[in-house]
PLY file of the C-alpha trace (Angstrom):
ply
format ascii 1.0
element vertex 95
property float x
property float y
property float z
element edge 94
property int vertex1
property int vertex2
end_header
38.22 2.21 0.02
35.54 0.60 1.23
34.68 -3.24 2.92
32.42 -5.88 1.45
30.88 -8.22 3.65
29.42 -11.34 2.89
25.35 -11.24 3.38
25.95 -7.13 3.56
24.60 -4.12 1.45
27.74 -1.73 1.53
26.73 1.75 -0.18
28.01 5.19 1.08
29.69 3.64 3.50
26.56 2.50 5.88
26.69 -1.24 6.09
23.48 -3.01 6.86
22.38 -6.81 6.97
20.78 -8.19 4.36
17.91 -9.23 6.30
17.65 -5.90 7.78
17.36 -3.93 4.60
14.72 -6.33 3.39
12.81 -5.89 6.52
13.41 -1.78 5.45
12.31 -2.60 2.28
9.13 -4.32 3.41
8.67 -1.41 6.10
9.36 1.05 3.33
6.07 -0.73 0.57
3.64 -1.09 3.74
4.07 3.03 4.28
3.55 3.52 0.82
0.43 1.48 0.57
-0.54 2.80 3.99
-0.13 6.50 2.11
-2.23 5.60 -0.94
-5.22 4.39 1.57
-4.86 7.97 2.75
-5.19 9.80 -0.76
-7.93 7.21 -1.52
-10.07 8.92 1.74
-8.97 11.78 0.80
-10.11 11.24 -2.87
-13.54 10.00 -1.45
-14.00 12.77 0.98
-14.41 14.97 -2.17
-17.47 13.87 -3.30
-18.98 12.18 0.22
-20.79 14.27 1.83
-19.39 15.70 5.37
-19.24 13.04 8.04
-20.14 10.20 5.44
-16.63 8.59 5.81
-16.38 5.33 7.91
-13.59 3.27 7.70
-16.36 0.21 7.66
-17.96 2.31 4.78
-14.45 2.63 2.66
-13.21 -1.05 2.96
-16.53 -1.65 1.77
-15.70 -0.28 -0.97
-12.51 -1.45 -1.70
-14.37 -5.56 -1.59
-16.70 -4.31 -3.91
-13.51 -3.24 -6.24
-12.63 -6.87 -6.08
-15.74 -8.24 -6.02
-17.52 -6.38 -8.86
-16.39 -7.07 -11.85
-16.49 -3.55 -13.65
-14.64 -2.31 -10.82
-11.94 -4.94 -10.97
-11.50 -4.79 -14.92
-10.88 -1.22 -14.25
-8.12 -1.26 -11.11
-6.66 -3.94 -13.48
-6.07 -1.17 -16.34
-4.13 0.81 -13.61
-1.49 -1.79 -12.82
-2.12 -6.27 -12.34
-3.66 -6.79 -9.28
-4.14 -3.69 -7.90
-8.00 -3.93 -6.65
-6.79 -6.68 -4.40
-3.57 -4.98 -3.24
-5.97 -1.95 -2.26
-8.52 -3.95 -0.87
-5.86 -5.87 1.56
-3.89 -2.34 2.14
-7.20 -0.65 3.32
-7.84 -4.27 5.40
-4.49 -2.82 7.46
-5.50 0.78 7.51
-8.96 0.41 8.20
-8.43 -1.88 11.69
0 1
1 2
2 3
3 4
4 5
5 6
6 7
7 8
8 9
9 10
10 11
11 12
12 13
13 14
14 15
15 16
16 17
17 18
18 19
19 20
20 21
21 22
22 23
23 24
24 25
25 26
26 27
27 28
28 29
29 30
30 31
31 32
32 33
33 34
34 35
35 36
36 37
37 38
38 39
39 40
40 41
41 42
42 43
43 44
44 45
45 46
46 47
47 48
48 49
49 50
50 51
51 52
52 53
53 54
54 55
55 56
56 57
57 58
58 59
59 60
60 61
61 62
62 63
63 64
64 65
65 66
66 67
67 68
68 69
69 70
70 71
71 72
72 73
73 74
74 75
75 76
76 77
77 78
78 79
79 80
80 81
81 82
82 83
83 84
84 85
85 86
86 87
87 88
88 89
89 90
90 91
91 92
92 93
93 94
């Protein structure tokens, strides 16, 4: 039988703080984002031509997804707010 603890996640029998498993939780949406600015290159490496890719040249991109409003109307289709959450995940990838 297992524990509870007060302010503690108790599953399978690995205890953690709450505040740690939000910090793994965090952690766990910034790889995830980091991972989609990778399939985006990706993505754009298929039609750039070879040695075409900056990182300057894809977060300018991503601000004209936000900026433009053609682009944005269609990011929004894909899921709320998700020109801006690119455009801010490829701000961290990009540096």
């Amino acid at each position: 039988m297992s524990k509870t603890y007060p302010n503690r996640l108790n599953q399978n029998e690995v205890i953690v703080e709450k505040k740690d498993f939000e910090k793994i939780q965090k952690f766990a949406r910034l790889a995830k984002a980091q991972i989609a600015c990778e399939l985006h290159k990706e993505w754009l490496c298929y039609f750039w031509e070879d040695g075409m890719y900056s990182k300057e040249a894809h977060l300018s991109l991503a601000e004209m997804y936000v900026a433009d409003e053609r682009f944005a109307a269609h990011y929004e289709k894909i899921a709320p707010g998700c020109a801006v959450f690119l455009k801010e995940s490829l701000e961290v990838y990009c540096k």
